[in-house]
C-alpha positions as CSV (number, residue, x, y, z in Angstrom):
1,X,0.4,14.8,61.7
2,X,3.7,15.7,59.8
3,X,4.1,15.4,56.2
4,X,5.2,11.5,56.1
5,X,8.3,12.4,53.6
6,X,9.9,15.4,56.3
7,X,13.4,14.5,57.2
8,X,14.2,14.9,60.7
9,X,17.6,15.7,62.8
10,X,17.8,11.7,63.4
11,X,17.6,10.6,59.6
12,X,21.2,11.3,58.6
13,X,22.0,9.4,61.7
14,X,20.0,6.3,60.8
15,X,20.9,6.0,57.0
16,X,24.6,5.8,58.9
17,X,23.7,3.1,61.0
18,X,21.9,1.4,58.0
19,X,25.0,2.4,55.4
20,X,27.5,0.3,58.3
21,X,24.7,-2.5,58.3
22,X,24.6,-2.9,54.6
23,X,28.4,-3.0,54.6
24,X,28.3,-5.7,57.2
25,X,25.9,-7.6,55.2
26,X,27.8,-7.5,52.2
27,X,31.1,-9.0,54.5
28,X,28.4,-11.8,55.6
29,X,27.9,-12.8,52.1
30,X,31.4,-12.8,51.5
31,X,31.7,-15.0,54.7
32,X,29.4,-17.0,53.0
33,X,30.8,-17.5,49.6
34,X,34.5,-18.0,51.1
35,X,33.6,-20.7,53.6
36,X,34.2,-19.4,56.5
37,X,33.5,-21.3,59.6
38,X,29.0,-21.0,60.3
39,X,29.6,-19.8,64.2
40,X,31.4,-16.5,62.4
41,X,28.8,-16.0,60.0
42,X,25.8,-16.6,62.9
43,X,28.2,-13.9,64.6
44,X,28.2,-11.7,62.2
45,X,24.3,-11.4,60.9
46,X,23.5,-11.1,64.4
47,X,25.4,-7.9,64.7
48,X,24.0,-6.8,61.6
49,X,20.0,-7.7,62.8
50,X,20.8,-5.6,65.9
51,X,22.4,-2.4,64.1
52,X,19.1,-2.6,62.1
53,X,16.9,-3.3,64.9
54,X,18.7,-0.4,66.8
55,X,18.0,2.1,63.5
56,X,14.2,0.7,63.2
57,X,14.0,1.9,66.7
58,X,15.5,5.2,66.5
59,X,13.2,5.8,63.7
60,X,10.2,5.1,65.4
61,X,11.4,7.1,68.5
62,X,11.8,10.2,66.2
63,X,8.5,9.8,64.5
64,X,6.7,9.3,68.3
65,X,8.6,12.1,69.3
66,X,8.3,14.7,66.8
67,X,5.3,13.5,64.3
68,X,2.5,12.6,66.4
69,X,0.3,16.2,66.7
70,X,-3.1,14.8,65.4
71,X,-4.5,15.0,69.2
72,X,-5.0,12.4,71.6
73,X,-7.0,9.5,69.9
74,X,-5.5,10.0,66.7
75,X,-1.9,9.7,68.6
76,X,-3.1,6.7,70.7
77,X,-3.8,4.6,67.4
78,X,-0.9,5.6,65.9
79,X,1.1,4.4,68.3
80,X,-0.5,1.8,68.4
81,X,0.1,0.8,64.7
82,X,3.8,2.0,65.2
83,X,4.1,-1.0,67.9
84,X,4.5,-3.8,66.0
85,X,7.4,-2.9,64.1
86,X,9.1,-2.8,67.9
């Protein structure tokens, strides 16, 4: 297995997805603390749960893609650990 701290080519990618998330969020809160209407604010943290859902699974995808070298069974049980993060 690769060293757990390597960056890969998908990293920059996902720390931009998480970057727009986290400046969602922040307009959430804002939302939030101006009163603004609870069917815009439901709107709103559901886009920001699926641009971090969509960056948890790009990371994953990397790490099954490019990580797992540690031969079949030791693969297998990785995988399956990496599954319920999915």
């Amino acid at each position: 297995m690769m060293d757990d701290h390597t960056t890969h080519s998908s990293h920059p990618g996902i720390a931009k997805r998480l970057k727009r998330a986290e400046g969602h969020l922040r307009s959430v809160i804002a939302m939030i603390d101006a009163g603004r209407p609870c069917a815009e604010i439901a709107q709103q943290l559901h886009a920001v749960e699926m641009a971090v859902l969509q960056a948890k699974r790009a990371l994953i995808h990397d790490h099954i893609d490019h990580c797992l070298t540690g031969g079949p069974s030791h693969d297998m049980a990785e995988i399956k650990a990496l599954t319920r993060f999915l």
